[in-house]
C-alpha positions as CSV (number, residue, x, y, z in Angstrom):
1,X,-0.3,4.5,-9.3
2,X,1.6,3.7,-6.1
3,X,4.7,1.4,-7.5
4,X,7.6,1.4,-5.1
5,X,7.0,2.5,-1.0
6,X,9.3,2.2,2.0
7,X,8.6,-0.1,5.6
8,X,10.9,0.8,8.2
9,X,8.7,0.0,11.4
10,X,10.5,-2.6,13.8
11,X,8.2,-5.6,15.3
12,X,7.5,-3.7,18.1
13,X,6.5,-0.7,16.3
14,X,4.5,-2.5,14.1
15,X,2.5,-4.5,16.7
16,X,1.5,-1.3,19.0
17,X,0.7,0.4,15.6
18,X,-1.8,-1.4,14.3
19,X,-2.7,-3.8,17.3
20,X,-1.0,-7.6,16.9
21,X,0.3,-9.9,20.0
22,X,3.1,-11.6,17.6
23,X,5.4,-10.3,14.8
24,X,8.2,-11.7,13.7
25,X,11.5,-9.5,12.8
26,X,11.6,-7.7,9.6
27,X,13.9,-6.2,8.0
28,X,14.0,-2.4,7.1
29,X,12.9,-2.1,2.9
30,X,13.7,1.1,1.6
31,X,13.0,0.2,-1.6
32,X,10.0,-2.3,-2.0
33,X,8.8,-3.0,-5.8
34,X,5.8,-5.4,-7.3
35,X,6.3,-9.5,-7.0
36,X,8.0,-8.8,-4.1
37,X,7.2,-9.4,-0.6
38,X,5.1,-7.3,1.2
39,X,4.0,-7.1,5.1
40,X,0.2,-7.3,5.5
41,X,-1.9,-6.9,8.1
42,X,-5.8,-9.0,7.3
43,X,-8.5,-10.1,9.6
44,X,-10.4,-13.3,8.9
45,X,-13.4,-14.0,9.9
46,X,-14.1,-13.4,13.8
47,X,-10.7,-14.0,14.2
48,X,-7.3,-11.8,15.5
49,X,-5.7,-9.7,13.5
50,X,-2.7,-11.4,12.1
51,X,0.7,-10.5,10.1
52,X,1.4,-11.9,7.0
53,X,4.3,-12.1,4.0
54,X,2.6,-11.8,0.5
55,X,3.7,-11.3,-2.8
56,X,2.8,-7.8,-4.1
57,X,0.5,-8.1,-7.6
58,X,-2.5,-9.5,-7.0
59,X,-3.2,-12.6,-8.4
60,X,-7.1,-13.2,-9.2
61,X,-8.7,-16.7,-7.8
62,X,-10.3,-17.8,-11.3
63,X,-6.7,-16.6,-12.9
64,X,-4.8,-18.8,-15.4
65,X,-1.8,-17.7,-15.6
66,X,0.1,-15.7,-12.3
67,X,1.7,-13.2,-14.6
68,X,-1.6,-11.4,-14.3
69,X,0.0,-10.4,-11.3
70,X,2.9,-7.8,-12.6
71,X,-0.5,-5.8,-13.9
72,X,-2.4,-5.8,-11.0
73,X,-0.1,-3.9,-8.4
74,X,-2.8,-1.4,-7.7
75,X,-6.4,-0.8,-7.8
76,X,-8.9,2.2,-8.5
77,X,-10.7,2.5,-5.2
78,X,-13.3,4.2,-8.0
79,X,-14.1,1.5,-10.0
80,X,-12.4,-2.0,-7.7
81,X,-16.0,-3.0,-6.8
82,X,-16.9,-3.4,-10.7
83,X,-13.7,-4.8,-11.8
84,X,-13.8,-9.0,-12.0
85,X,-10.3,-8.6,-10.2
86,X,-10.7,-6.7,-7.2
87,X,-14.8,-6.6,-6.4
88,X,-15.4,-9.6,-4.3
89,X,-11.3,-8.9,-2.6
90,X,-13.2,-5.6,-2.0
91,X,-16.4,-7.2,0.0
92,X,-14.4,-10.4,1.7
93,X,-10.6,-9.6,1.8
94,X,-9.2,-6.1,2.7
95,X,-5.7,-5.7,4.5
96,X,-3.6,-3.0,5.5
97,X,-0.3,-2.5,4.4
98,X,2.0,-1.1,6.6
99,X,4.3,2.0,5.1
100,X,6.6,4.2,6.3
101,X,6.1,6.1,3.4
102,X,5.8,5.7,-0.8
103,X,7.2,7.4,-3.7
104,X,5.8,9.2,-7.1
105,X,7.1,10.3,-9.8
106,X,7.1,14.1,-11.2
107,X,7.6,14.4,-14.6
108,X,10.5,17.2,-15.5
109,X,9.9,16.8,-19.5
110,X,10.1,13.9,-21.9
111,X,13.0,12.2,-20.9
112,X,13.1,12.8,-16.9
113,X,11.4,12.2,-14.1
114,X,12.0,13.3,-10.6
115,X,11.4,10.6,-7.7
116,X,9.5,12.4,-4.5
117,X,9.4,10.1,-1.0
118,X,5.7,11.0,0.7
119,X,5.9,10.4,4.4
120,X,3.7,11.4,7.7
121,X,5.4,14.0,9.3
122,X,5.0,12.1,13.0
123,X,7.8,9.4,10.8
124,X,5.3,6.8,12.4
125,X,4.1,3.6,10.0
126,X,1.0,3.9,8.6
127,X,-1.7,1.9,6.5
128,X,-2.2,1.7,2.7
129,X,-5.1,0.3,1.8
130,X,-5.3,-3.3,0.4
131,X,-6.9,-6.4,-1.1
132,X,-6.2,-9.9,-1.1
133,X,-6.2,-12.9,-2.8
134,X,-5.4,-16.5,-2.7
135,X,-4.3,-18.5,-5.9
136,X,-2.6,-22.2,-6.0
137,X,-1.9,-21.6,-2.2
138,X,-0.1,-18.2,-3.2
139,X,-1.3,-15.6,-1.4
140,X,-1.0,-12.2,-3.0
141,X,-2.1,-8.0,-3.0
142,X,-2.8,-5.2,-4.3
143,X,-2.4,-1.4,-3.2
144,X,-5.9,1.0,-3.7
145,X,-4.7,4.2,-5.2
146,X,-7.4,7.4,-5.2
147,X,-7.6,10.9,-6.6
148,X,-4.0,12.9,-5.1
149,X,-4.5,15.3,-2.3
150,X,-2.3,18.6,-2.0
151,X,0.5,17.6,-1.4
152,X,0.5,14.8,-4.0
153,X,-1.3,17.0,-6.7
154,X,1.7,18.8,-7.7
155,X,3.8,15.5,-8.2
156,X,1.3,12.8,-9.6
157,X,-2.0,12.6,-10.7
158,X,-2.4,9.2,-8.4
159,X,-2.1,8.4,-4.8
160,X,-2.9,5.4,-2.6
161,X,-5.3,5.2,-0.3
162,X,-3.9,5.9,3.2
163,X,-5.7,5.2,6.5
164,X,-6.0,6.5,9.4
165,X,-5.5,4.4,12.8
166,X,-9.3,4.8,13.7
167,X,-10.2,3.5,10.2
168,X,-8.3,-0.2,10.6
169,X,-11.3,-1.8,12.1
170,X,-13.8,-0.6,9.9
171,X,-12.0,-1.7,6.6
172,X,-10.9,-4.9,8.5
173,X,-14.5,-5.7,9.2
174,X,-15.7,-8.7,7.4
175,X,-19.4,-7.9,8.5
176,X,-19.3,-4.4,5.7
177,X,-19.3,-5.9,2.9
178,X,-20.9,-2.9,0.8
179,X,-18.6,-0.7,-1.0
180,X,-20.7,2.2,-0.3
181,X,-19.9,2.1,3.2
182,X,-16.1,2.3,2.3
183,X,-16.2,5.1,-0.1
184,X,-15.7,7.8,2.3
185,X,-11.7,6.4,3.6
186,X,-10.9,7.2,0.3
187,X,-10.6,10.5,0.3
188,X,-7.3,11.6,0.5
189,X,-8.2,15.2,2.0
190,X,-8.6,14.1,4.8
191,X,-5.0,12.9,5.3
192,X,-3.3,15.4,6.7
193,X,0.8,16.0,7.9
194,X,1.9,14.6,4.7
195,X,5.1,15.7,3.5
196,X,6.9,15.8,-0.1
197,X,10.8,14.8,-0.3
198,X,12.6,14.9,-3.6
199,X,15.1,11.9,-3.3
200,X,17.8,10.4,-5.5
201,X,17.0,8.4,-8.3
202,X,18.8,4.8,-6.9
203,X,15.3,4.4,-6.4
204,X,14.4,3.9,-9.5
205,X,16.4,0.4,-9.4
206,X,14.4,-2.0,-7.6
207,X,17.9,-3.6,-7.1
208,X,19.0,-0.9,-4.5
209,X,17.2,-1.1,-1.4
210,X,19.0,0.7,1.4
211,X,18.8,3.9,3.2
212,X,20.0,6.3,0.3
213,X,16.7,6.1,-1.3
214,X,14.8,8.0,1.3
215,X,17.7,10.8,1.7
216,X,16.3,14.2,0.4
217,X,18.2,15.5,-2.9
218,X,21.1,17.9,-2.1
């Protein structure tokens, strides 16, 4: 799974990135964590791209209660076009979510765990792969995780999906609506310059959120 990540980008960055005329200041998160706010990037309709604040934890349309949300941080890019949750967010409402980078968690034996900080080596933002949804005029996401890569492998059996710059328009695209012509950004071979940090476990408490938690370990 993919349950804490990093956005350090400032609004310029962020705008010659991933092509937008306006966004607004944001802050640096070292730290972000589900039911929090997240920056994402969606494309309705024959319209602009745009930049918006959402909560992360996807909340269904046809959901009762919101807490659904806390268990639907992430979605298997394997199975999200069959699951009632994510398939017709797959066809109709895919964003990007800008990173700097994300963390995983290596497990040392039964009692510790190691926190690793996965970034491009460029240090540039980059795009996770997401879905959106709308509920009560609450607009909220969810991060598509895939099979590790290399560099991944050795740390956590999960991943998300990353993107690559010349993928944004094709998983922006409301026109493809079939998932088999989206299958092929998930494979995480074919991001490359990836790089593995151990880092201190402040991470671990969604509380601290500053730039500690991307130092490497001493």
């Amino acid at each position: 799974m993919c349950g804490r990540f990093a956005f350090l980008a400032s609004s310029e960055e962020i705008a010659t990135a991933f092509g937008l005329q306006n966004v607004p200041d944001f802050p640096p998160r070292y730290n972000i964590a589900p039911s929090q706010p997240v920056a994402v990037i969606r494309q309705l309709q024959h319209q602009p791209r745009e930049f918006r604040l959402m909560q992360w934890g996807l909340i269904p349309s046809w959901a009762k209660d919101p807490s659904i949300g806390y268990k639907l941080i992430n979605a298997r890019c394997e199975t999200a076009h069959e699951k009632p949750a994510f398939r017709s967010a797959l066809k109709y409402r895919r964003c990007l979510i800008p990173a700097s980078g994300f963390y995983e968690w290596q497990k040392i034996d039964k009692s510790t765990k190691q926190p690793y900080y996965f970034s491009r080596a460029q240090a540039k933002p980059f795009a996770l792969a997401g879905l959106w949804e709308s509920w009560n005029e609450i607009e909220t996401c969810t991060i598509l995780t895939t099979q590790p890569n290399a560099v991944v492998a050795p740390v956590h059996q999960r991943m998300p999906v990353i993107l690559d710059p010349e993928d944004y328009s094709t998983w922006l695209d409301f026109d493809i609506q079939s998932p088999k012509q989206l299958f092929h950004l998930f494979d995480s071979e074919r991001i490359q310059h990836l790089r593995a940090t151990p880092v201190s476990k402040l991470v671990n408490n969604a509380k601290v959120d500053r730039p500690e938690c991307i130092k490497p370990k001493p």
